[in-house]
DOSEZA-227942 format. One record per atom (N, C-alpha, C, O): z, y, x. Coordinates in steps of 0.1 Angstrom, whole numbers, plus 5000, padded with zeros to 4 digits. Each point is the difference from the previous one (the first is absolute). Layout:
ZYX ...
//
This chain:
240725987284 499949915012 500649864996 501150004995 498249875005 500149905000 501149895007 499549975011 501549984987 500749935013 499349915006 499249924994 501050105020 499249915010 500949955006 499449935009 501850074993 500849935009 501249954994 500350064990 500649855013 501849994995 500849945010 499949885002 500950185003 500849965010 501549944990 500550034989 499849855023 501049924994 500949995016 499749985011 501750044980 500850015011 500949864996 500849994991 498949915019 501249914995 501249975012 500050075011 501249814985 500850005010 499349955017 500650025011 498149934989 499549995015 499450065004 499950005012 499350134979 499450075010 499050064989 499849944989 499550195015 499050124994 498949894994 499949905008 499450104981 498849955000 499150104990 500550084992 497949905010 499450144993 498849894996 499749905007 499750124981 499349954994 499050074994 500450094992 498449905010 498550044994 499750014982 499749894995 500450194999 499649954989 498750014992 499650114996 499649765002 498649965000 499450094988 499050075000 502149904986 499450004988 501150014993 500949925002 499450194988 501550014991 499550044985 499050075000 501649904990 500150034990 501050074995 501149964997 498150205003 501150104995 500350014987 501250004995 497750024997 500350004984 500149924994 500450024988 499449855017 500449904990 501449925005 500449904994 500450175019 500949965001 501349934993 500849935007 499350094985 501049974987 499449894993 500849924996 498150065001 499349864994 501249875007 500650005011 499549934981 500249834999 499449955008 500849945007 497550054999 499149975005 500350045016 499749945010 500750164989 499750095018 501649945004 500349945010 500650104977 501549945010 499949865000 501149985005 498649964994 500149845002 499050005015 500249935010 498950154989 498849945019 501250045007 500249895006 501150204997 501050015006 500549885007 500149985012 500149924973 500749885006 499549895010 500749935008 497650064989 499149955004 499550035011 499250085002 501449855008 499650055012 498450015004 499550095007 499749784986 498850025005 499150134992 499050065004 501649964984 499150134995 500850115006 499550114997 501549895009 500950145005 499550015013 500050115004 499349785003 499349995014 498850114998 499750085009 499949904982 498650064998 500250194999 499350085006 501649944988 500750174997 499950015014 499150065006 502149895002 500450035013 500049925013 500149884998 499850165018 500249915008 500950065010 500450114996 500149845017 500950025006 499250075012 499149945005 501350204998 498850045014 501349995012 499349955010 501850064995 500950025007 501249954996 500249984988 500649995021 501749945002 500850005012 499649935009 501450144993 500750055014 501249954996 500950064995 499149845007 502049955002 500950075009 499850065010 501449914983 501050085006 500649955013 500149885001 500550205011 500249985010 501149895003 499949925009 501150094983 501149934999 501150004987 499750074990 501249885010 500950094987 500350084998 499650064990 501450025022 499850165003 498850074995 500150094991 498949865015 498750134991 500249984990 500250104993 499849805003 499750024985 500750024992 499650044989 501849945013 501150094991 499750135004 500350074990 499050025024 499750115000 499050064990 500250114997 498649834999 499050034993 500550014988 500050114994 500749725000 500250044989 500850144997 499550104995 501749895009 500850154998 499250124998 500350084991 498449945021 499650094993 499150004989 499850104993 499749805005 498849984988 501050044986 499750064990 501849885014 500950024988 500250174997 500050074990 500049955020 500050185000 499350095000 500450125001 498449834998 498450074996 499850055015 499750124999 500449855009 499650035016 499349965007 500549905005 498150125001 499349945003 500249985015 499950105008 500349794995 500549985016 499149985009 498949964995 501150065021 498750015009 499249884998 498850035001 501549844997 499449864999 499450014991 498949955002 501250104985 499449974986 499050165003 498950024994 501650055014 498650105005 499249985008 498950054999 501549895010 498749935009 499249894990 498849985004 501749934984 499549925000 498550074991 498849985004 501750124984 499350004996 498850105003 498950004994 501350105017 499050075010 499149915004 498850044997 501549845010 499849925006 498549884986 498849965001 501750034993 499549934984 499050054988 499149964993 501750155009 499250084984 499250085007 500550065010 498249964986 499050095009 500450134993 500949994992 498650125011 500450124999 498650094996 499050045007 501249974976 499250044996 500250034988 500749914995 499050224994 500450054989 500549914986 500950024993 498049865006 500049974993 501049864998 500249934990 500150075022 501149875003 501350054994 500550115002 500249754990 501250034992 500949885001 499749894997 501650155009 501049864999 500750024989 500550104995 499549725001 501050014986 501849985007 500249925008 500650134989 501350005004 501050014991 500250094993 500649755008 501349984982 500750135008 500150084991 500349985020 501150124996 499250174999 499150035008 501250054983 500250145003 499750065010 499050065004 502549925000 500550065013 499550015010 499850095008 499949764993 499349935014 498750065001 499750055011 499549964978 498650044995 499850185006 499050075004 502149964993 500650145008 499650035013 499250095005 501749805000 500450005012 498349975010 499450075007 500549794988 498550045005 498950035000 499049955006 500950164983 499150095001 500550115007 499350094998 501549925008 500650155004 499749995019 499850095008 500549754993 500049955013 498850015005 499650075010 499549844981 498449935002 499050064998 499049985007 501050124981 499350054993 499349914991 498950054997 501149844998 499649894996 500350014981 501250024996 497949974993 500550074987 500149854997 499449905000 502050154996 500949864992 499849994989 499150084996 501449814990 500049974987 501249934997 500449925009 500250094979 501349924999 499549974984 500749954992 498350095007 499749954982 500149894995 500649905006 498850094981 500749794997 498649925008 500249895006 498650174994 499549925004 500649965017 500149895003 500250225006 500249935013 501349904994 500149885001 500550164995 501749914992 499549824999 500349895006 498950144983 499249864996 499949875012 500249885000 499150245014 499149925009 500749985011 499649945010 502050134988 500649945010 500749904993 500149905007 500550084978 500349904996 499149884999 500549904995 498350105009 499549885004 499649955013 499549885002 500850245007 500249935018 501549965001 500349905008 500950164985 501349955004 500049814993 500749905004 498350114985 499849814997 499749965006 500649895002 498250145005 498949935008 500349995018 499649915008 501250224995 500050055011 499949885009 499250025009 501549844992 500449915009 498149945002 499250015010 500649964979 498149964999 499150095004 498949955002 501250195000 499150075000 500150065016 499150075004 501849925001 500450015013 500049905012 500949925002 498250075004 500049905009 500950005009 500449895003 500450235006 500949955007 501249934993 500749945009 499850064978 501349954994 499449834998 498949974996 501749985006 500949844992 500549994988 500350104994 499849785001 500650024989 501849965001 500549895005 500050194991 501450035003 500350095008 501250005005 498050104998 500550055012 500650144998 500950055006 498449984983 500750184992 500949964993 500650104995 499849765000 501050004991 500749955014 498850024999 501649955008 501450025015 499550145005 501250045001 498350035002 500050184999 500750044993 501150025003 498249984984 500650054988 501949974999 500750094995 499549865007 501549934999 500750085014 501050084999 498449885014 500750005008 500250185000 501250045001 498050044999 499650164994 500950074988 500550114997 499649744996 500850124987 501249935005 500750054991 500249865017 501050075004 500250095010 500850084997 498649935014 499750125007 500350124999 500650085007 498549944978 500250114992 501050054994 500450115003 499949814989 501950004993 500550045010 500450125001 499749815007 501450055014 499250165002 500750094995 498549945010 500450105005 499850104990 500250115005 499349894982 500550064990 501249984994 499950074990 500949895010 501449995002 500550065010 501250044998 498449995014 500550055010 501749965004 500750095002 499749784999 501249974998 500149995014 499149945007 502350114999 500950045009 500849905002 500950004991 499249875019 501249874998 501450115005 501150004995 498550075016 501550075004 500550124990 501150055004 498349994986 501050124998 499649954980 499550084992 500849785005 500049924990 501150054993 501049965006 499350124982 501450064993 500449874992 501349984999 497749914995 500549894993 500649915011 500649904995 499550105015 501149935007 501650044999 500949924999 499250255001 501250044999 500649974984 501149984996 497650024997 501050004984 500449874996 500949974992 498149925020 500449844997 501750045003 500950024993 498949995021 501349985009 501450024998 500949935003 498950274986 501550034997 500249914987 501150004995 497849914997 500350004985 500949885011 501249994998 498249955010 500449835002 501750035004 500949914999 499350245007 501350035012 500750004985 500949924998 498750174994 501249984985 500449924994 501049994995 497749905005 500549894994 501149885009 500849914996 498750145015 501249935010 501250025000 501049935000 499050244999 501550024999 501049974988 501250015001 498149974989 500949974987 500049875001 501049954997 497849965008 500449814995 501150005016 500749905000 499550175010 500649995015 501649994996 500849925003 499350214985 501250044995 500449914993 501349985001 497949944990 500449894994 500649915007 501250005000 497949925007 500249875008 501450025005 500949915000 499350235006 500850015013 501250014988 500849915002 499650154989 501149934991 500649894999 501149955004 497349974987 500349874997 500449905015 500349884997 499850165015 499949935012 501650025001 500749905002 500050224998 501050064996 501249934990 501249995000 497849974992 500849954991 500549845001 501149944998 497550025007 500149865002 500849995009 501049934997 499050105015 500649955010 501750035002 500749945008 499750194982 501050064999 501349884991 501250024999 498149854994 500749934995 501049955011 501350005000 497949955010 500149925017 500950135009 500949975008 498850144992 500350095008 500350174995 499250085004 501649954989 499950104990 500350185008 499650114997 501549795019 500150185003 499050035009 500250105007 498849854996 499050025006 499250114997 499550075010 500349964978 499550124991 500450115005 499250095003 502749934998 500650095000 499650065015 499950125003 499949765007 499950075014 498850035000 499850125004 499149824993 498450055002 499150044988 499649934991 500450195012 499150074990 499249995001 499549994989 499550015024 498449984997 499349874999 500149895007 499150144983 499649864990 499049895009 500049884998 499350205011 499249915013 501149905008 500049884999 500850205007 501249945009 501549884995 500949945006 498450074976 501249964997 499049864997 500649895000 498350114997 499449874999 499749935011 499849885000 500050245013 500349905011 501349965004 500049945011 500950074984 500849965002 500949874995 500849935005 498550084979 500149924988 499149825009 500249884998 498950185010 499149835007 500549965011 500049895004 500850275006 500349895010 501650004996 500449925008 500550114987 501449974995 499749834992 500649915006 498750074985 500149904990 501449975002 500750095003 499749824996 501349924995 501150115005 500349995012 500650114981 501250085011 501149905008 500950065005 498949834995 501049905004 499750005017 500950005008 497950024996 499749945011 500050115009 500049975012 500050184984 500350105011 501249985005 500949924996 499150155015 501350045004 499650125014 499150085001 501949885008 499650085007 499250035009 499850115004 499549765001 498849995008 498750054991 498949995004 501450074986 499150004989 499650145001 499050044994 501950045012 500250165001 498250085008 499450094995 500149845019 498650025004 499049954990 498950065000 501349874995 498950014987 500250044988 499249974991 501950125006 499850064989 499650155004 499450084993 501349955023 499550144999 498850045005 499750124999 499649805007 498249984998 499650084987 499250105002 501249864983 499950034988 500150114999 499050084997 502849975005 500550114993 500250125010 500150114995 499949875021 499150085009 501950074999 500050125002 501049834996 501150025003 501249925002 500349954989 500750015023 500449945002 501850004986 500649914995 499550195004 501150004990 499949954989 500849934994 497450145002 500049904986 499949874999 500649944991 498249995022 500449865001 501549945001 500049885000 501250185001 501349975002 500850004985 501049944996 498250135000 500850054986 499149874992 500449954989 498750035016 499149904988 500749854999 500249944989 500250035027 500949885004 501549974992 500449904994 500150215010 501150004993 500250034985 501149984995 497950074998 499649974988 500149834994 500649954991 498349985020 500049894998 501049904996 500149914991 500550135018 501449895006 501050044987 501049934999 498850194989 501249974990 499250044987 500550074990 498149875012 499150034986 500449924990 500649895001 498950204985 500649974988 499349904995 500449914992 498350085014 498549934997 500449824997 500849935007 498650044982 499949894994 499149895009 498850045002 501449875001 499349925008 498449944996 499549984988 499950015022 498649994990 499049865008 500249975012 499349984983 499149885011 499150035004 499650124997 499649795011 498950045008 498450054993 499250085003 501049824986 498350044993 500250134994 499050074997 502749985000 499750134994 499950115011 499650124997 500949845016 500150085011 498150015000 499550104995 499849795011 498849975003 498950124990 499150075003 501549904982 498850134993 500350145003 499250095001 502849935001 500450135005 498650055013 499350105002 500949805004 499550025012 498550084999 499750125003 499449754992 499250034997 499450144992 499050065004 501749974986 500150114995 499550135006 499050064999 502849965011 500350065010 498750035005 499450104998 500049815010 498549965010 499050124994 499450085007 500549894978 498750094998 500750144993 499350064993 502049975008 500250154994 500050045018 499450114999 500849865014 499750055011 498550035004 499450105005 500249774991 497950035003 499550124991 499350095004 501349904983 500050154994 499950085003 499150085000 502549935005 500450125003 499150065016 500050115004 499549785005 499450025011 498650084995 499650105004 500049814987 498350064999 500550164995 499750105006 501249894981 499650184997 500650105013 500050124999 500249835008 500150095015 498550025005 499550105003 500149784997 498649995008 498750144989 499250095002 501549844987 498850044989 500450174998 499250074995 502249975009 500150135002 499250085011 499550114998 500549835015 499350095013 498949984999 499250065008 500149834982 498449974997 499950174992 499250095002 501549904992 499950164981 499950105015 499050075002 502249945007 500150135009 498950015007 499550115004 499849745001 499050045011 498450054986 499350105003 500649834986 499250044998 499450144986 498950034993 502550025008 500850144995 499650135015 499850114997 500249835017 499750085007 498850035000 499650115004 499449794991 498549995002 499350074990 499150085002 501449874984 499250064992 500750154995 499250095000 501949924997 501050144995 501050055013 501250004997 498550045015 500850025006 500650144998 501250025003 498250064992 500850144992 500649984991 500750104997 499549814995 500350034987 501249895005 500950024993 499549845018 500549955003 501150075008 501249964999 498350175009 500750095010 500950094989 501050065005 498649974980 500250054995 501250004990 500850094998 499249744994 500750044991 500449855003 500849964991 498849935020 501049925002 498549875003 498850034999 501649855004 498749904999 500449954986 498950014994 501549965000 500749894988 499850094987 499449974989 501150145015 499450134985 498950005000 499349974990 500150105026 498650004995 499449914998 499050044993 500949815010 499649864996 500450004982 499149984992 501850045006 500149994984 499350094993 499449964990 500650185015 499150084996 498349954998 499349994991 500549995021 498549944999 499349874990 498949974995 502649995003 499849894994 499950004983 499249934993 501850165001 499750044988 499050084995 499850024988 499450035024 498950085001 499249934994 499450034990 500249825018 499349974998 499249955012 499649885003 500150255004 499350005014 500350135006 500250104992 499849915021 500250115010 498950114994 500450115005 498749914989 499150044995 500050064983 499350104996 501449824995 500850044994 500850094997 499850104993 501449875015 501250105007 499750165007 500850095001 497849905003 499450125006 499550054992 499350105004 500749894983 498850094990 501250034990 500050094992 501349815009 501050104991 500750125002 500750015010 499250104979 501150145003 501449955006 500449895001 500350225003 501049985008 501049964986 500849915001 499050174987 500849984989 499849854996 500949974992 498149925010 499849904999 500749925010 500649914995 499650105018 500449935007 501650015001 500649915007 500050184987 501350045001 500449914988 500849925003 498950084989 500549884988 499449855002 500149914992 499250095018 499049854999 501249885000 500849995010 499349954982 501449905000 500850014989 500749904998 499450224994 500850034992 499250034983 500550074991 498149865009 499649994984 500749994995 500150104992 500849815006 500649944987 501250134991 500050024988 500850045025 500850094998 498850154994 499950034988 499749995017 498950094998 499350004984 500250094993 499349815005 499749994986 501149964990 499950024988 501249935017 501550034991 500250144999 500550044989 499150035020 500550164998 499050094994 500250124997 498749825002 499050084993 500249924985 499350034990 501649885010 499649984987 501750034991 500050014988 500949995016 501050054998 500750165004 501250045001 497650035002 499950135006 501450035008 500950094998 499049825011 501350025007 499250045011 498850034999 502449985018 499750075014 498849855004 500149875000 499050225004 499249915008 500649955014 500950075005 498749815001 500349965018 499850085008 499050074999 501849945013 499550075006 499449975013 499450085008 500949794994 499449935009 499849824999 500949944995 498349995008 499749894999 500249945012 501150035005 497749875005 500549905008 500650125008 501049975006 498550154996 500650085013 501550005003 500550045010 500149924977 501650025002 500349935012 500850055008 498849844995 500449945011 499750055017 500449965011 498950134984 500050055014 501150065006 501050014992 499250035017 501850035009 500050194994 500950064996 498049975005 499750184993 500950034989 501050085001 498749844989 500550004986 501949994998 500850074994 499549805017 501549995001 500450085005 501150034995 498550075017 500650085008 500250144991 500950085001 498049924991 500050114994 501550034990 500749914996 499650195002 501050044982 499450024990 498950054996 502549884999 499550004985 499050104993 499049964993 501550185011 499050074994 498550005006 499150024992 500649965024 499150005006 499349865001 499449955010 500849984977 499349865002 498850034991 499049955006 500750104985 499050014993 498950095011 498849985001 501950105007 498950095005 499449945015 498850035004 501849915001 499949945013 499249884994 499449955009 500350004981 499249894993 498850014997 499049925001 501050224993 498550075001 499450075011 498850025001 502350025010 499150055014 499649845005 498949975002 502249954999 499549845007 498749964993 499149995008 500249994977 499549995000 498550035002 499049945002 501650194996 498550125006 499449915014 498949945001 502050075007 500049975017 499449834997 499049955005 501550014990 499449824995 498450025000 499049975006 501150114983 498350004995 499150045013 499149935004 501350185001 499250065015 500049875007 498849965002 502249945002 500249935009 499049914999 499549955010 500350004976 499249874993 498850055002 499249935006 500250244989 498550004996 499750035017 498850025002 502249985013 499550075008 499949815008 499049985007 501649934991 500149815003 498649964994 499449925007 500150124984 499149944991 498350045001 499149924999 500950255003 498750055007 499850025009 499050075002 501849875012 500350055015 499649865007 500749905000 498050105007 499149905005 501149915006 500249894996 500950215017 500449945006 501650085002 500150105007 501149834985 501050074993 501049975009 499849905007 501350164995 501150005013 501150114991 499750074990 501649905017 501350034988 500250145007 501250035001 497750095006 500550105002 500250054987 501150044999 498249964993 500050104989 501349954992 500850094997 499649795001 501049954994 501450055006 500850004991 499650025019 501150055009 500150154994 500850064993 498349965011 499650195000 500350014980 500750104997 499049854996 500549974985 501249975001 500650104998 500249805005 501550005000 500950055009 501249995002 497950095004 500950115006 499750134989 500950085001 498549954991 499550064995 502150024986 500850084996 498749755003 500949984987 501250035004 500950014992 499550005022 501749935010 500250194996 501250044997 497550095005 500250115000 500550044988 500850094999 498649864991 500050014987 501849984992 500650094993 499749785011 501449945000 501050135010 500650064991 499849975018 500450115009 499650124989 501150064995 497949995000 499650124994 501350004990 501150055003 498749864985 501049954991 501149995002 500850014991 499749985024 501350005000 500850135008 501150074998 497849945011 500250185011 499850094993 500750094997 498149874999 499150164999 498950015009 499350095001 500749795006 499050075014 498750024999 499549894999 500050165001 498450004995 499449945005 499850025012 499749844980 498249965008 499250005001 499550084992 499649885014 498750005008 498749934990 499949884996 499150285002 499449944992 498949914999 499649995011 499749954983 499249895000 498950005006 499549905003 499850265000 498850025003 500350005018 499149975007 502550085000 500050035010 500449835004 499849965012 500749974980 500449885005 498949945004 499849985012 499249984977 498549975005 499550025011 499849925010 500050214987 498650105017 501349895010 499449915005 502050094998 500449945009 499849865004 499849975012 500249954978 499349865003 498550015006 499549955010 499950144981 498149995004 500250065014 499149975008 501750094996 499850095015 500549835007 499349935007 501750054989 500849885013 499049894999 499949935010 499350034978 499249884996 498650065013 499649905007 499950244996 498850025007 500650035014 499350025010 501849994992 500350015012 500249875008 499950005012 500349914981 500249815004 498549965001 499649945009 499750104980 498349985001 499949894988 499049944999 501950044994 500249924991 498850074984 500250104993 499049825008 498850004985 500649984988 500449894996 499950264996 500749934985 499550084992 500850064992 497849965007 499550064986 500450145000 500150054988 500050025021 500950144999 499050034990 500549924991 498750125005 499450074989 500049934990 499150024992 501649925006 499749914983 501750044998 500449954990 500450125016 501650024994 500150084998 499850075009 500350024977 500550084997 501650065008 501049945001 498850185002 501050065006 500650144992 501050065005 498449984985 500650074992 501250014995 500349894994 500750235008 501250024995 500150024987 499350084993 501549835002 500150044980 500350175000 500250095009 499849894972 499750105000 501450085003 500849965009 499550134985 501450115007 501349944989 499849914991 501350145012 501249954997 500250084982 499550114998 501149844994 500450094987 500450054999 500450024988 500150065022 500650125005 498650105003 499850114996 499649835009 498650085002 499250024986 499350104997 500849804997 499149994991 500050094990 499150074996 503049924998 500350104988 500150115010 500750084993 499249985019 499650155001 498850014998 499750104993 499049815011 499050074993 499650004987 499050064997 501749864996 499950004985 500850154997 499450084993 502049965013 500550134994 498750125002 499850094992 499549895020 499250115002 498750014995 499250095002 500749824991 498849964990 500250054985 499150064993 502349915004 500150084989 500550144999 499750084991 501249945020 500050145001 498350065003 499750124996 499349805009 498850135001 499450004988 499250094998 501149794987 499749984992 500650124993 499350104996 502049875002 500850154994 499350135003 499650074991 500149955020 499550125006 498550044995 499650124999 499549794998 499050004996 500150054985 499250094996 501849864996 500150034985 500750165000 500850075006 498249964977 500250135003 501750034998 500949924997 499050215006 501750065002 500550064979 499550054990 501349905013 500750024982 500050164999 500150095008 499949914980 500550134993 501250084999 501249965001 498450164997 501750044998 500250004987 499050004993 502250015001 500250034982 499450134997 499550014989 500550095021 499350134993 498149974996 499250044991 500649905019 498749944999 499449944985 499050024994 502449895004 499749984984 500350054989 499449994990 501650085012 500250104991 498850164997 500050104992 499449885015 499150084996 498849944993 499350064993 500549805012 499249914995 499849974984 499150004993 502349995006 500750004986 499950124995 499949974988 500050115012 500050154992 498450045001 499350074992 500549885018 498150014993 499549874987 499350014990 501549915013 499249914986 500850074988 499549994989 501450065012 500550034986 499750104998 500650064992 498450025015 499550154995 498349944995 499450054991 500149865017 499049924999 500149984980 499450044990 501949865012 499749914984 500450134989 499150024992 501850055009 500250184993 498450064995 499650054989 499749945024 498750104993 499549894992 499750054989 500049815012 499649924994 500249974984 499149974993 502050045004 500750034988 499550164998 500550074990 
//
């Protein structure tokens, strides 16, 4: 069967084309690929019988999608029902496979994906704008463009609310704040401490003492009217009293105004500072609730923020072993100990979680590897869960709070498969949608206590299987037949 038809899918819409005259065997000639380029000898092979533009953008990111996925969609089946007469010997040329699949299975319509249909759509996708009368010139190239972003995006399928590269911006920015914060708030300390030295001694926190460093400037000029605006600051009337009378017999070296003026200034932006990483912290909490709220309910916002972040991505972090995530932080020590065969880490960023301190000495290595385990569940259940909420995360650190109690009572806890079924029961009793069938609820496997009994009973049925020994008389008779044996032999 001959091709008689070629359908061309571009970014505006279905088009199907007649084909007059083809050259199959001499396709590969010098001569036949150059009429390709040639629109008026390529006119002659083929012409345009049909063209259905697309409805809007929407359609047509719908179409394409499926044309991308070899699916033949109702529009591109009415069109060609509608187009290609229906008859044995009629054949569409089609660049996909799949698609070629798809509608023949739909249409009953017998497809081709050979080089010749290949060829003859590479010479309507040249010509397409000339050989089409409903298009313009320029008009599939703003399709074309406006379609293949279209496309990207929603093959990306990107999520603005539950974005993990916001959280890894956020904590890298919160750490770096807090070491240049720690800085400043020294050198602010230091500077101003020439002018006012026991100042230090009364205020310890590094925010309050630089507000205090802009509205104090010169210690000459407090006194005691001065007492309602310092404790604005220090949010205590004694210490504003103690700061005054500090004043009045300071050791502090006298200083002038332009050096007051940069103190000042200084001061100014270690406060805006220290204001934003407040802000820039309930930004990490609010958007720690959205994207990781289990693993947030779980092991802290700031751990699991750092966790995600060395990850890589929330998606990352979900595909690592629990034995992965329990050292994630601690390479460097790790490959020191594999390479001086010394004690491996036993925990990485997780140390900082409140689990790890609470725990003893001896129960820190093991409470590191149950925390972990409980991380991993928390991350892969944030990450595959359409629409994620911190039951499961609670119900996990309660998990670990039993765990910690176990370690120190004895009290037995509650195991992982019954903690589950309890979330999924309280999650369908609220009416709340969370993938119940995509969570594994399986209890590990049994304790090593279980395990070496059935290893003892394995080798004891082993023993039992092997035959039963001899007695010495057994061989002793054994013996006295070969030496009557080797006797006649001789």
């Amino acid at each position: 069967m001959s091709l008689t038809h070629v359908l061309y899918e571009s970014a505006s819409g279905y088009g199907l084309f007649e084909v007059v005259q083809a050259e199959k065997i001499g396709a590969k000639l010098n001569e036949v690929q150059a009429t390709i380029t040639d629109l008026a000898k390529f006119g002659k092979f083929i012409k345009a019988k049909s063209f259905v533009p697309f409805k809007n953008a929407a359609d047509a990111l719908e179409n394409i999608n499926d044309v991308s996925e070899g699916v033949c969609s109702e529009s591109l089946k009415e069109f060609l029902q509608l187009n290609v007469p229906k008859g044995s010997k009629d054949v569409l040329g089609v660049s996909d496979r799949n698609l070629a699949g798809a509608i023949k299975s739909e249409t009953n319509i017998q497809c081709s994906t050979e080089e010749l249909a290949q060829e003859l759509i590479r010479g309507i996708r040249l010509h397409a704008e000339k050989m089409i009368a409903q298009l313009k010139t320029g008009d599939l190239a703003k399709a074309q463009l406006g379609l293949g972003h279209a496309y990207s995006r929603a093959k990306v399928k990107f999520n603005v609310n539950r974005s993990d590269n916001m959280i890894i911006q956020a904590i890298s920015l919160l750490d770096q704040l807090d070491k240049d914060l720690n800085t400043f708030s020294m050198r602010v300390r230091e500077w101003y401490g020439w002018h006012f030295p026991e100042l230090a001694k009364i205020v310890s926190d590094h925010y309050k003492y630089a507000r205090l460093a802009k509205a104090i400037k010169n210690k000459g000029t407090i006194g005691g009217d001065s007492i309602a605006m310092l404790t604005e600051i220090t949010e205590d009337d004694a210490v504003s009293q103690q700061i005054v009378d500090a004043a009045r017999a300071s050791m502090g070296t006298d200083i002038s105004e332009i050096d007051l003026m940069n103190i000042e200034t200084f001061a100014s932006r270690v406060i805006s500072l220290t204001e934003y990483r407040k802000s820039l912290y309930d930004y990490l909490l609010s958007k720690m609730s959205v994207v990781a709220p289990n693993l947030a309910a779980l092991i802290g916002d700031v751990v699991g923020a750092r966790l995600i972040a060395h990850a890589g991505s929330l998606t990352n972090l979900s595909k690592y072993p629990a034995s992965t995530v329990q050292i994630l932080g601690a390479e460097k020590a790790l490959f020191r100990a594999l390479k001086t065969r010394g004690k491996t880490p036993k925990y990485g960023l997780i140390y900082n979680s409140s689990f790890i301190g609470r725990a003893g000495t001896k129960n820190k290595g093991r409470i590191s590897r149950f925390l972990a385990n409980k991380a991993t569940i928390a991350s892969r259940i944030d990450c595959f869960t359409e629409s994620p909420n911190n039951r499961f995360g609670e119900a996990l650190r309660q998990q670990v709070e039993d765990r910690l109690n176990f370690y120190e009572t004895g009290a037995q806890p509650t195991k992982n498969s019954e903690t589950m079924e309890k979330v999924l029961k309280a999650l369908a009793d609220t009416g709340i949608d969370d993938d119940e069938e995509d969570i594994d609820v399986e209890d590990k496997p049994k304790s090593k206590k279980r395990s070496s009994r059935g290893a003892e009973e394995e080798s004891s049925s082993k023993k039992d299987k092997k035959k039963p020994k001899k007695d010495k008389s057994e061989k002793k008779d054994k013996s006295e037949k070969k030496e009557k044996k080797d006797k006649k032999k001789k």
